[in-house]
One Martini backbone bead per residue (centre of mass of N, CA, C, O) as a GRO file, in nm:
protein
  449
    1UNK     BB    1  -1.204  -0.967   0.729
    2UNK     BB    2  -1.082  -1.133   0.503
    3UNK     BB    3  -1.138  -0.926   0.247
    4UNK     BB    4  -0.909  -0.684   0.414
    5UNK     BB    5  -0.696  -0.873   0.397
    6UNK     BB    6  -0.681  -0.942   0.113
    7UNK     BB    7  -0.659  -0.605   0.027
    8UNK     BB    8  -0.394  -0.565   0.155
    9UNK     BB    9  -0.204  -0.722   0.043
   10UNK     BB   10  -0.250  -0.618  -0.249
   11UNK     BB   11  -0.153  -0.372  -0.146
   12UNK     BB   12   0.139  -0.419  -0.067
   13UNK     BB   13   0.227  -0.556  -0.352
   14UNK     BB   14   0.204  -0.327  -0.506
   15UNK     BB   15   0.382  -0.175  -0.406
   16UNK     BB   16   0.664  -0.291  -0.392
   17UNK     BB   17   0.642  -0.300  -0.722
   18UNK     BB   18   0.684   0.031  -0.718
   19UNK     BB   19   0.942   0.021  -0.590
   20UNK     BB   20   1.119  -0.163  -0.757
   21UNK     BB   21   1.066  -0.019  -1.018
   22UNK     BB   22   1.224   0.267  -0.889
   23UNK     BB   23   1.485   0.125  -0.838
   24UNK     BB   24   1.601  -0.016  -1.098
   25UNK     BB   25   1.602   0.241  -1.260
   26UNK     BB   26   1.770   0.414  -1.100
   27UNK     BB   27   2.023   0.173  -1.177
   28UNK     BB   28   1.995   0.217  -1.516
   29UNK     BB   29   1.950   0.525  -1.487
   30UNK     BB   30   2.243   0.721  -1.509
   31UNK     BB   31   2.493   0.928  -1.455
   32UNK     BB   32   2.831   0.878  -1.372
   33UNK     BB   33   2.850   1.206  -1.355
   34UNK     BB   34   2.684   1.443  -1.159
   35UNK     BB   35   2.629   1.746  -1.266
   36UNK     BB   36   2.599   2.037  -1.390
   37UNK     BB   37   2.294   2.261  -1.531
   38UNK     BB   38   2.183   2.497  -1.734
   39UNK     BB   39   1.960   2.708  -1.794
   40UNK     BB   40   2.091   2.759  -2.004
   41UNK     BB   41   2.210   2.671  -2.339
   42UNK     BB   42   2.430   2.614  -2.572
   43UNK     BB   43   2.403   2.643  -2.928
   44UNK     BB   44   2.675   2.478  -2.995
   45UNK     BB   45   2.570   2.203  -2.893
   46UNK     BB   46   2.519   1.878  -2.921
   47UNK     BB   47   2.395   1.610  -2.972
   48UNK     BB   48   2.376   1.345  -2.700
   49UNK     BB   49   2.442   1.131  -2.462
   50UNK     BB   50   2.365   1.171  -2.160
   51UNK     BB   51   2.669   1.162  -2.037
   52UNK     BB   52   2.772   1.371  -2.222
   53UNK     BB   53   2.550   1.608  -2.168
   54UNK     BB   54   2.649   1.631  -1.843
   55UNK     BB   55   2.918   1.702  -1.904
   56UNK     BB   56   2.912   1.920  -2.129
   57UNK     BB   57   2.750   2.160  -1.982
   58UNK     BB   58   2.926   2.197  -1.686
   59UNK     BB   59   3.105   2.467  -1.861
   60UNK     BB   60   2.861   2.602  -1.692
   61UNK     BB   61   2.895   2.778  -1.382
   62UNK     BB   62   2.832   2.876  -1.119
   63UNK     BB   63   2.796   3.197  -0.922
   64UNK     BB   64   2.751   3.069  -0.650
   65UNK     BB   65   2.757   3.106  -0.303
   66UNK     BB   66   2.873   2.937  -0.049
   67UNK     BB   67   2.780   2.831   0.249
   68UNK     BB   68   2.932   2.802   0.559
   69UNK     BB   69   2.908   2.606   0.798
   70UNK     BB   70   2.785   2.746   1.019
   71UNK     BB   71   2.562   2.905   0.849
   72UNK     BB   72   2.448   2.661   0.756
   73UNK     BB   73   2.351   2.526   1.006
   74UNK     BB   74   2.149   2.735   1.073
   75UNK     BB   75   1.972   2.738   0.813
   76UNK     BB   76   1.882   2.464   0.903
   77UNK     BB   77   1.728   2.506   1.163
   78UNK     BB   78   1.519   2.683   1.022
   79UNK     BB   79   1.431   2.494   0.813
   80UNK     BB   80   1.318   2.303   1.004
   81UNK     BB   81   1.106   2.501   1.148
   82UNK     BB   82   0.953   2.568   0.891
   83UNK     BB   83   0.859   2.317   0.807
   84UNK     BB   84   0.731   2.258   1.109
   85UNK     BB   85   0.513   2.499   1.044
   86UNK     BB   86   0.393   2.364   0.757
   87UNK     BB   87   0.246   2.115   0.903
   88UNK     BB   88   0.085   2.266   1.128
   89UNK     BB   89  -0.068   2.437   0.893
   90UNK     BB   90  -0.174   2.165   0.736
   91UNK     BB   91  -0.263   1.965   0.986
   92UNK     BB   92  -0.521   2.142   1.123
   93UNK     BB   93  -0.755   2.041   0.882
   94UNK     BB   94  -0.766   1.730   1.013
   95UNK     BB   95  -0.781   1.800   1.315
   96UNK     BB   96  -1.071   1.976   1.284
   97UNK     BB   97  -1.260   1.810   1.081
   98UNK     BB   98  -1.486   1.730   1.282
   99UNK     BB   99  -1.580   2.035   1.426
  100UNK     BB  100  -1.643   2.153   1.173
  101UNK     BB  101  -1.861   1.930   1.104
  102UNK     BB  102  -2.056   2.017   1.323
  103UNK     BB  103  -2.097   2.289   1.335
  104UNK     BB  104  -2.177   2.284   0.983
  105UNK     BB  105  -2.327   2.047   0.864
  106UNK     BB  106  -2.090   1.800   0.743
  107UNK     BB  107  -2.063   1.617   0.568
  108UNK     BB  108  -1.823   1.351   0.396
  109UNK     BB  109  -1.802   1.493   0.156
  110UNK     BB  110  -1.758   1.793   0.201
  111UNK     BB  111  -1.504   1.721   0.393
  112UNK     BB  112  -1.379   1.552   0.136
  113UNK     BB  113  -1.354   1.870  -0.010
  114UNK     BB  114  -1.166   2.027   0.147
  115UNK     BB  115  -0.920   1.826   0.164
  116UNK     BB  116  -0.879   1.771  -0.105
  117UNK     BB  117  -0.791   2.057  -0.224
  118UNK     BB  118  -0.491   2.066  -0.121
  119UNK     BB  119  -0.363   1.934  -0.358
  120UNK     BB  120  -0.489   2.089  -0.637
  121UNK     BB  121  -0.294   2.355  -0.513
  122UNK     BB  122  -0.068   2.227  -0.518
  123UNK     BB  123   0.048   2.126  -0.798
  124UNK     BB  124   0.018   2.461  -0.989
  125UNK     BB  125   0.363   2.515  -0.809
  126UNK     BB  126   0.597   2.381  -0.846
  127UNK     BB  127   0.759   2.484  -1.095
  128UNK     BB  128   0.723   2.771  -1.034
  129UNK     BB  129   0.884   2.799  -0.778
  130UNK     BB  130   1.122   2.676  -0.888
  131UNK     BB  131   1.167   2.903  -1.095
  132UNK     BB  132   1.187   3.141  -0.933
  133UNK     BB  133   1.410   2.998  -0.729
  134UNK     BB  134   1.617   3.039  -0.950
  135UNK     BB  135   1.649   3.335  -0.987
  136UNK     BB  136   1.613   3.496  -0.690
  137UNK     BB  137   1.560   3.255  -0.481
  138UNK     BB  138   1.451   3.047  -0.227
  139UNK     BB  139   1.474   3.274   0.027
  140UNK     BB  140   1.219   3.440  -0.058
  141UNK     BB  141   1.042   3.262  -0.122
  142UNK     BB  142   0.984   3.099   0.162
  143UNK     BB  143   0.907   3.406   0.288
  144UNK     BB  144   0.658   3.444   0.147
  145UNK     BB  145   0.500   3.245   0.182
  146UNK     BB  146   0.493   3.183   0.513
  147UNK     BB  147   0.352   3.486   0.515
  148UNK     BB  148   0.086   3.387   0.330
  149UNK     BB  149  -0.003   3.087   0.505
  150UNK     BB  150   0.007   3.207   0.764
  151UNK     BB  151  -0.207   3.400   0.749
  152UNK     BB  152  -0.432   3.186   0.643
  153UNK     BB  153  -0.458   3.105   0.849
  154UNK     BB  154  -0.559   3.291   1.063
  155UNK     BB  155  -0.795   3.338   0.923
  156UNK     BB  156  -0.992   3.102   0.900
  157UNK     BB  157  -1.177   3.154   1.093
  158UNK     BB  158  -1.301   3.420   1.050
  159UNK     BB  159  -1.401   3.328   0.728
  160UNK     BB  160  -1.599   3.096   0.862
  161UNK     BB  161  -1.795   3.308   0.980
  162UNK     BB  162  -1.833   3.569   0.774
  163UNK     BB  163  -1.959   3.348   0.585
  164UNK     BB  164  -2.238   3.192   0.449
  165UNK     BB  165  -2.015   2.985   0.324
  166UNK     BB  166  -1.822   2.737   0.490
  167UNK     BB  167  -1.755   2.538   0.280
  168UNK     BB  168  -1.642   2.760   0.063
  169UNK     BB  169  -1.439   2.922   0.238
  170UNK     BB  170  -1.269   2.616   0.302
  171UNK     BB  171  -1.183   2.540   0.033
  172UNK     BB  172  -1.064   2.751  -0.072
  173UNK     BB  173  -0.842   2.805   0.188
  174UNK     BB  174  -0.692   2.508   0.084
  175UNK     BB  175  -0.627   2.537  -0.195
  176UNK     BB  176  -0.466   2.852  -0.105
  177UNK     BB  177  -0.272   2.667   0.059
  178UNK     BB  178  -0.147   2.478  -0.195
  179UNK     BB  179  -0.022   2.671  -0.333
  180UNK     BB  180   0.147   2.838  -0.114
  181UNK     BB  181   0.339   2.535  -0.054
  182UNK     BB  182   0.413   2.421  -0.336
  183UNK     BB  183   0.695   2.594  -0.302
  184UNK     BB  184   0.892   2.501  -0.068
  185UNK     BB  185   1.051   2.257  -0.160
  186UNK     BB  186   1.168   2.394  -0.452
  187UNK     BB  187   1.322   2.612  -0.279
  188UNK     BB  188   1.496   2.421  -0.164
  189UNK     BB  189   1.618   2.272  -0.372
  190UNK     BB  190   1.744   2.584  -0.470
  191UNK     BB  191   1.909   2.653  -0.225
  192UNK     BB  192   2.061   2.349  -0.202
  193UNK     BB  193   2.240   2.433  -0.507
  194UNK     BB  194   2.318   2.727  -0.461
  195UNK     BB  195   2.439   2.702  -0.107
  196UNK     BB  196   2.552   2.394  -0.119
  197UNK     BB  197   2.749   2.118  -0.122
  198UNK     BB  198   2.764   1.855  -0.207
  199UNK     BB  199   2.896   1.709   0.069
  200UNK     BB  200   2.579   1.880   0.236
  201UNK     BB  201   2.299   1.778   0.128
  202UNK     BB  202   2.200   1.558   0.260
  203UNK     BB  203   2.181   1.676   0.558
  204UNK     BB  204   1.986   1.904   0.499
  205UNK     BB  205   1.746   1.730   0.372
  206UNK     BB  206   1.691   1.589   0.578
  207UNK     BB  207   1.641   1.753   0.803
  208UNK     BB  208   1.445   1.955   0.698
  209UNK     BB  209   1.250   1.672   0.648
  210UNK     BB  210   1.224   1.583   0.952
  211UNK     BB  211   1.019   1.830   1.003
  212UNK     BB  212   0.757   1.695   0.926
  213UNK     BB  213   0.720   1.489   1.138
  214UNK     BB  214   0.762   1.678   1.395
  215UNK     BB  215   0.509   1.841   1.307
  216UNK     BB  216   0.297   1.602   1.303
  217UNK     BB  217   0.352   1.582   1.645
  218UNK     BB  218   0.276   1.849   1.732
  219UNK     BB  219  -0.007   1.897   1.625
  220UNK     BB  220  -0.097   1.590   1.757
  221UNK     BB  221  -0.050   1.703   2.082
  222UNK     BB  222  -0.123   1.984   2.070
  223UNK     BB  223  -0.385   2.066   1.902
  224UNK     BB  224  -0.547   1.843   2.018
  225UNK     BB  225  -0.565   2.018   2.319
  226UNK     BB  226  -0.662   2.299   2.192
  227UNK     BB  227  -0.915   2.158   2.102
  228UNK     BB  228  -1.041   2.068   2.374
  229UNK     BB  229  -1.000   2.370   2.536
  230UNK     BB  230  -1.042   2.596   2.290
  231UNK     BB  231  -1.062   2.521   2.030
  232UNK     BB  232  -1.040   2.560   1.646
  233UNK     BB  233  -0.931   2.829   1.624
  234UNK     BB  234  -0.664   2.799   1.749
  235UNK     BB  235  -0.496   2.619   1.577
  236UNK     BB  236  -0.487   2.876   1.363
  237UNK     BB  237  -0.351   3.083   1.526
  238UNK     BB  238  -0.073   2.959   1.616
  239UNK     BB  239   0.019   2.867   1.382
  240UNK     BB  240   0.019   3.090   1.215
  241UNK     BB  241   0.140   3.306   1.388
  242UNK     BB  242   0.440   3.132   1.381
  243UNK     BB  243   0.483   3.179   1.069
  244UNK     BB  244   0.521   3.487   1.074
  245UNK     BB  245   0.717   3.499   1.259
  246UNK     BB  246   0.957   3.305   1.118
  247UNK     BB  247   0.898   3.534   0.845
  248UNK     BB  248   1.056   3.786   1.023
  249UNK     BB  249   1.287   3.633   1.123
  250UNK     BB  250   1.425   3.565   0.846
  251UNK     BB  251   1.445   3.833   0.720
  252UNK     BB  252   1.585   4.007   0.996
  253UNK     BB  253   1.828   3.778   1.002
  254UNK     BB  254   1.925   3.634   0.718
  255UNK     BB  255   1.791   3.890   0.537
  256UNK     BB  256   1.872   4.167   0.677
  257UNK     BB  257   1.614   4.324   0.546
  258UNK     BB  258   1.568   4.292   0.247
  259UNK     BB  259   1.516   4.526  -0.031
  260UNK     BB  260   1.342   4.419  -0.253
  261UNK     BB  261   1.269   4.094  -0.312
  262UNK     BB  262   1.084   4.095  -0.554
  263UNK     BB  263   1.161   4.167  -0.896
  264UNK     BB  264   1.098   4.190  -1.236
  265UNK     BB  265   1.388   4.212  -1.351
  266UNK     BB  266   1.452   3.921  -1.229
  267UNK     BB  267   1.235   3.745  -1.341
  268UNK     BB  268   1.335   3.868  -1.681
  269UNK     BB  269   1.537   3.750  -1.707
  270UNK     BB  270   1.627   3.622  -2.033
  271UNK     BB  271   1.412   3.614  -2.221
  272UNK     BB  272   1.592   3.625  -2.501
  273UNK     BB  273   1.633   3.306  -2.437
  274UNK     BB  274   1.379   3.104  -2.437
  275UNK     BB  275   1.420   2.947  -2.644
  276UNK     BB  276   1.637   2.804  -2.564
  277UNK     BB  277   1.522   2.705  -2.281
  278UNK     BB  278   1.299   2.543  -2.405
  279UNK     BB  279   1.506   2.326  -2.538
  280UNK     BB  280   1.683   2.275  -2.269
  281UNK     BB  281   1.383   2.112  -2.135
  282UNK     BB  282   1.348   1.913  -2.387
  283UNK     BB  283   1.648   1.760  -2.332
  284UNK     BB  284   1.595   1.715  -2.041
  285UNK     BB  285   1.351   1.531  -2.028
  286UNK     BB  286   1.528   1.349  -2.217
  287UNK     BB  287   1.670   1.196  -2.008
  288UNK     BB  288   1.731   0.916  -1.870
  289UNK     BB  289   1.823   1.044  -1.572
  290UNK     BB  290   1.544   1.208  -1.543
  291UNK     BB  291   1.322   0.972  -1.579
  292UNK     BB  292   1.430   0.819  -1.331
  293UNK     BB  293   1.396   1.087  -1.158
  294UNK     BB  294   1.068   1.051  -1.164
  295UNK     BB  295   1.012   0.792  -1.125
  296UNK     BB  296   1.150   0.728  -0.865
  297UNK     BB  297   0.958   0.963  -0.699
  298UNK     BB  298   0.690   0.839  -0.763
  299UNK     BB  299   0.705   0.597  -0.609
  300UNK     BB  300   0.823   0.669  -0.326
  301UNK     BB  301   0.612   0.872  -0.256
  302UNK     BB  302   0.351   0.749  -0.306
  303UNK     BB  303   0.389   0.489  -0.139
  304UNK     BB  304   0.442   0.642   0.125
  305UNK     BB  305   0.141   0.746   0.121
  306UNK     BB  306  -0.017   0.522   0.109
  307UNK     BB  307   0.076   0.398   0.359
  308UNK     BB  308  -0.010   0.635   0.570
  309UNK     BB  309  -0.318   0.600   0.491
  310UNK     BB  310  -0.365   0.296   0.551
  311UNK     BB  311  -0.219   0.224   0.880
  312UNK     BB  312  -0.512   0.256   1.029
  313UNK     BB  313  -0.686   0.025   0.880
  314UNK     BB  314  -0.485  -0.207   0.933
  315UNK     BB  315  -0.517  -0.211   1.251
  316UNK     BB  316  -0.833  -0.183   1.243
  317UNK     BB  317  -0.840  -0.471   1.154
  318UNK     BB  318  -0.616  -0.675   1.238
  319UNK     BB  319  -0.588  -0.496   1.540
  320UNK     BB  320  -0.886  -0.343   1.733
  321UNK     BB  321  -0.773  -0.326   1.990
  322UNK     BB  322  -0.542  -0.122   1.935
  323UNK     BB  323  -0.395   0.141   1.993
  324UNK     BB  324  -0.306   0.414   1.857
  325UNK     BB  325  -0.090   0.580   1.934
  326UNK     BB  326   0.144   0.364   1.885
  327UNK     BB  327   0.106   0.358   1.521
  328UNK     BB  328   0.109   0.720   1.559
  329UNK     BB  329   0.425   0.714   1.643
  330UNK     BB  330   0.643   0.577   1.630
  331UNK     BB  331   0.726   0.600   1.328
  332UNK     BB  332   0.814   0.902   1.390
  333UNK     BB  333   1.008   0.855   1.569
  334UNK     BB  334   1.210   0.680   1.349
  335UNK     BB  335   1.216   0.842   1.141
  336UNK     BB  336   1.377   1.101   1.248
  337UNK     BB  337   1.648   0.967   1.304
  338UNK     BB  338   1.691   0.833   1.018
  339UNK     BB  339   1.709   1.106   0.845
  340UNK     BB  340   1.969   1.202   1.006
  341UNK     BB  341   2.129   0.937   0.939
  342UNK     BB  342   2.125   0.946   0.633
  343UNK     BB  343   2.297   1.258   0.599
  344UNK     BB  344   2.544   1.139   0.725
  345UNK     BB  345   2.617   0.901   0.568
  346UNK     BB  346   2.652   1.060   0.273
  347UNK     BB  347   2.823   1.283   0.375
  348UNK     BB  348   3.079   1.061   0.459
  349UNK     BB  349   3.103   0.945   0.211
  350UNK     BB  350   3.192   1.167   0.041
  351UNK     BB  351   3.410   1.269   0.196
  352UNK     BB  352   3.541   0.949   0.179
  353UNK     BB  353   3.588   0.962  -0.189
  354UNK     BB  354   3.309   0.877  -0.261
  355UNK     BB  355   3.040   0.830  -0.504
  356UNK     BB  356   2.801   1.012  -0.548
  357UNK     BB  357   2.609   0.782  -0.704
  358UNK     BB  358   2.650   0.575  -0.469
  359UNK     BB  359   2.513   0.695  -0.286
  360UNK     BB  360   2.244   0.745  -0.417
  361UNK     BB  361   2.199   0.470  -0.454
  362UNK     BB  362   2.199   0.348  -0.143
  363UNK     BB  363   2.020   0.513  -0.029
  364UNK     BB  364   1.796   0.442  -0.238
  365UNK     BB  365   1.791   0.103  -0.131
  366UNK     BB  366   1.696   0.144   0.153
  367UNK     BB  367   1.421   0.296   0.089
  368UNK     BB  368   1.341   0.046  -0.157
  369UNK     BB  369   1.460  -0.230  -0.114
  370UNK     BB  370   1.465  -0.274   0.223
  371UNK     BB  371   1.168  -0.208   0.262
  372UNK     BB  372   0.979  -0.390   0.127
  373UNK     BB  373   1.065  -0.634   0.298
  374UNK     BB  374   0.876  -0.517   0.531
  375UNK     BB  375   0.623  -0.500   0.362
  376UNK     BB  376   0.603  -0.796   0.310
  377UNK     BB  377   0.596  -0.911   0.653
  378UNK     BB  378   0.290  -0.812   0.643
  379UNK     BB  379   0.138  -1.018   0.488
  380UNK     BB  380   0.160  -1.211   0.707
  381UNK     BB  381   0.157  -1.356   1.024
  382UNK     BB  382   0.135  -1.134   1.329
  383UNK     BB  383   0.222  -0.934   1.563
  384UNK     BB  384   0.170  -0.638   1.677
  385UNK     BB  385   0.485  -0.575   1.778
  386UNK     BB  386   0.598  -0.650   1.487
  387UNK     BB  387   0.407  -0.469   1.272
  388UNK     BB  388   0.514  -0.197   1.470
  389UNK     BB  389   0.797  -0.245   1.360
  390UNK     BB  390   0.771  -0.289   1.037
  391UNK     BB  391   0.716  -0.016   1.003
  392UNK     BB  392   0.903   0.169   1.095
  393UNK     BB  393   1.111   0.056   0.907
  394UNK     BB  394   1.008   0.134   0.717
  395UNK     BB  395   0.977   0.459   0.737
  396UNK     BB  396   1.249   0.499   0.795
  397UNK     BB  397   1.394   0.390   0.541
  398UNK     BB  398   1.224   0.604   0.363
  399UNK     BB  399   1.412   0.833   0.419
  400UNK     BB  400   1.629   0.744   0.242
  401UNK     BB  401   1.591   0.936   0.020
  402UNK     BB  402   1.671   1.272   0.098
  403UNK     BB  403   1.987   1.125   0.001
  404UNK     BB  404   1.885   1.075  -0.281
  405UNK     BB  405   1.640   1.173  -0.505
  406UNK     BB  406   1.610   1.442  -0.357
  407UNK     BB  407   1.967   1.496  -0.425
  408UNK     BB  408   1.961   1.412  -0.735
  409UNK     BB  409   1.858   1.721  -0.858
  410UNK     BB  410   2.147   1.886  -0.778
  411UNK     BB  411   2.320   1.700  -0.937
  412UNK     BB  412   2.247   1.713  -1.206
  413UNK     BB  413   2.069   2.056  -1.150
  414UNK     BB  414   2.177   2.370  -0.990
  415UNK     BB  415   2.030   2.577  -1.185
  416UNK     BB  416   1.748   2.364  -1.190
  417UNK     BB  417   1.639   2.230  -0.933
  418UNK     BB  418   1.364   2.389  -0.881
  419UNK     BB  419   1.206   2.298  -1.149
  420UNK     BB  420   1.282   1.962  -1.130
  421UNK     BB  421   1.133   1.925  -0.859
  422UNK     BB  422   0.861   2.045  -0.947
  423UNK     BB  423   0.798   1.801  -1.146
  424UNK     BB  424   0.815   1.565  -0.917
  425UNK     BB  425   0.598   1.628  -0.754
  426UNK     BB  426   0.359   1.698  -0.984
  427UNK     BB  427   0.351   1.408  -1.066
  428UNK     BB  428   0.247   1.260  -0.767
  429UNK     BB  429   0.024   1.425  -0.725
  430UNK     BB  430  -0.153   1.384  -0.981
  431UNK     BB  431  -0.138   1.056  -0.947
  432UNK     BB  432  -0.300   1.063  -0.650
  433UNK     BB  433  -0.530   1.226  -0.751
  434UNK     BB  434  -0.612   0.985  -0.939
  435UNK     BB  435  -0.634   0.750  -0.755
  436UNK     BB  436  -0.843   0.856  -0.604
  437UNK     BB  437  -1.066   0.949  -0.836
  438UNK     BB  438  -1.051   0.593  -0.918
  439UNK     BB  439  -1.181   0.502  -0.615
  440UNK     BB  440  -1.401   0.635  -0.615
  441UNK     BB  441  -1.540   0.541  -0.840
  442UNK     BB  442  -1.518   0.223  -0.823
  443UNK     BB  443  -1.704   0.300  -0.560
  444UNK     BB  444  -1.975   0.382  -0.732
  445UNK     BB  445  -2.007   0.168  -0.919
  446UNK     BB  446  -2.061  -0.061  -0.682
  447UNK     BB  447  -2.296   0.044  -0.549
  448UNK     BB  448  -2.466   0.062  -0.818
  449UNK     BB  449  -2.443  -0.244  -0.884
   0.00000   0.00000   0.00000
């Protein structure tokens, strides 16, 4: 225990260090006044210092009409909505795998090679995703992707059944759900540079980001009773279902039926740029302003998803006792409205002619510098329902990142913030994956030796 203990503490201390040191970084390489960035740039342009850079690229101007406020409200609704149906088809196989593993005959290694899978095929479209919805559009992409991973869930069952190797296909289909999941963020910040206002960005990336949480209580609720009444093949039914539904409202009412969707033509625009284009990517990902929201979206986000993993391991080491719904509901509990009320607050503050960059740093001082402090505060001896407040308020203050370095990139570069926002996404995934896989080998060699 007391072993848990301490290597607990040791977790927690280095969380920390990654939080600080991606926030003082956030405060020290920042633009003056981010601006937009064009996708192609000017050959005109002389090589310049971060803040001439971002000041003078911004006099090719976005071409994009922005939403009208109510029609914006709407898109709200629909885009947390779509969040939280693809959370809920996310979180379908951790919730189904000890049943898939019990049917199927599957090890603790094979059931953590299926689910471990959609990371590494999460990773290989972030890019991709955002580069393509800066052409077409943010919500074309996000149209096809939810009709394409809507159906795959839906199908997951079947395809268990009809293998011969329910392994392997069930392997396949969650590699090819986070292919499919991985362009969902980089459209979506595609879509909030380019049709939205500087002044009401905040307020859509929390709402629409605090569908993830919603997401996750929803399926840990509705799923496990569908898991328990109808068995595992409901809850990937369900999930499909609703999410291919959603891609048909969303075609039919809000793309008013439009289509072809995506042309080659769309795609190939500009090709005759590319050289251009491949220079000011090299130009752009060398800007201080760039590497610091790089790193610190890096920061931000692993320590976050560590934290997320861990919290029930800590839970059952020092408090044995308790209830486990206490711990796994409460935190997302106060996400959610947490979320909320900071894209109120950096839009109310923009709106009340305060300094973008300055409310973009405010936010994220409060997601990473007064975070931190919370989880220091683990660290000591506590009760329960101290442990459980400490809790809480880290993972609630960890969302105002939402209106921070998340919204961070459409101020920078909103004619390329798809592509820039897959770029900071694919870096932190990577991290994840890599620390992950050192985490196994070191326990390998200790086991070994």
């Amino acid at each position: 225990m007391r072993e848990n203990v301490s290597c607990g503490i040791i977790h927690r201390l280095l969380q920390d260090i990654l939080f600080i040191y991606g926030f003082f970084l956030n405060f020290l390489y920042h633009p003056k006044a981010p601006t937009a960035v064009p996708l192609v740039e000017s050959a005109s342009l002389p090589v310049q210092s971060s803040d001439t850079f971002f000041s003078n690229v911004a006099k090719v101007k976005s071409t994009a009409l922005c939403l009208h406020r109510p029609l914006a409200r709407v898109w709200t609704v629909v885009l947390l909505l779509g969040t939280c149906l693809l959370y809920c088809a996310r979180v379908a196989m951790p919730i189904c795998a000890v049943s898939l593993a019990e049917k199927f005959s599957w090890s603790k290694k094979e059931s953590g090679m299926v689910l471990g899978s959609f990371f590494w095929g999460y990773c290989f479209t972030q890019v991709f995703g955002g580069y393509v919805s800066d052409r077409v559009g943010g919500e074309k992409v996000l149209l096809l992707s939810a009709a394409a991973w809507g159906s795959l869930t839906a199908f997951t069952p079947i395809l268990a059944h009809i293998c011969s190797q329910p392994i392997f296909s069930m392997t396949l289909s969650r590699f090819l759900m986070g292919l499919l999941q991985g362009v969902h963020y980089p459209s979506l910040a595609s879509l909030c540079s380019q049709k939205v206002v500087e002044s009401e960005r905040g307020f859509l990336m929390s709402t629409v980001s605090s569908g993830s949480y919603l997401g996750t209580l929803v399926i840990g609720g509705a799923g496990s009773l569908m898991l328990e009444l109808y068995g595992w093949e409901s809850v990937f039914y369900i999930s499909g279902i609703l999410a291919v539904l959603w891609a048909y409202c969303m075609w039919k009412c809000m793309l008013k039926g439009q289509g072809p969707i995506i042309t080659l033509e769309s795609l190939g625009s500009g090709g005759s740029q590319s050289k251009l284009s491949k220079r000011h990517w090299l130009r752009l990902l060398k800007q201080p302003a760039v590497c610091a929201v790089i790193i610190t979206h890096l920061c931000s986000a692993s320590t976050f998803f560590t934290l997320l993993s861990w919290l029930p391991t800590f839970f059952r080491d020092t408090f044995p006792d308790s209830k486990g719904w206490i711990f796994n509901v409460i935190p997302w509990l106060v996400a959610i409205p947490s979320s909320l009320f900071s894209g109120c607050l950096s839009d109310h503050l923009i709106s009340q002619g305060y300094d973008t960059t300055s409310v973009r740093k405010l936010m994220q001082f409060f997601s990473m510098g007064v975070c931190s402090v919370f989880t220091l505060l683990l660290c000591g001896q506590t009760t329960f329902p101290w442990a459980v407040a400490f809790v809480s308020s880290t993972m609630g203050l960890a969302t105002f990142s939402h209106s921070g370095v998340s919204v961070n990139v459409q101020d920078l570069a909103p004619s390329c913030a798809g592509a820039l926002f897959g770029e900071l996404n694919q870096t932190w995934v990577i991290f994840i994956g890599l620390n992950r896989l050192f985490l196994h080998l070191s326990a390998f060699l200790w086991q070994a030796s």
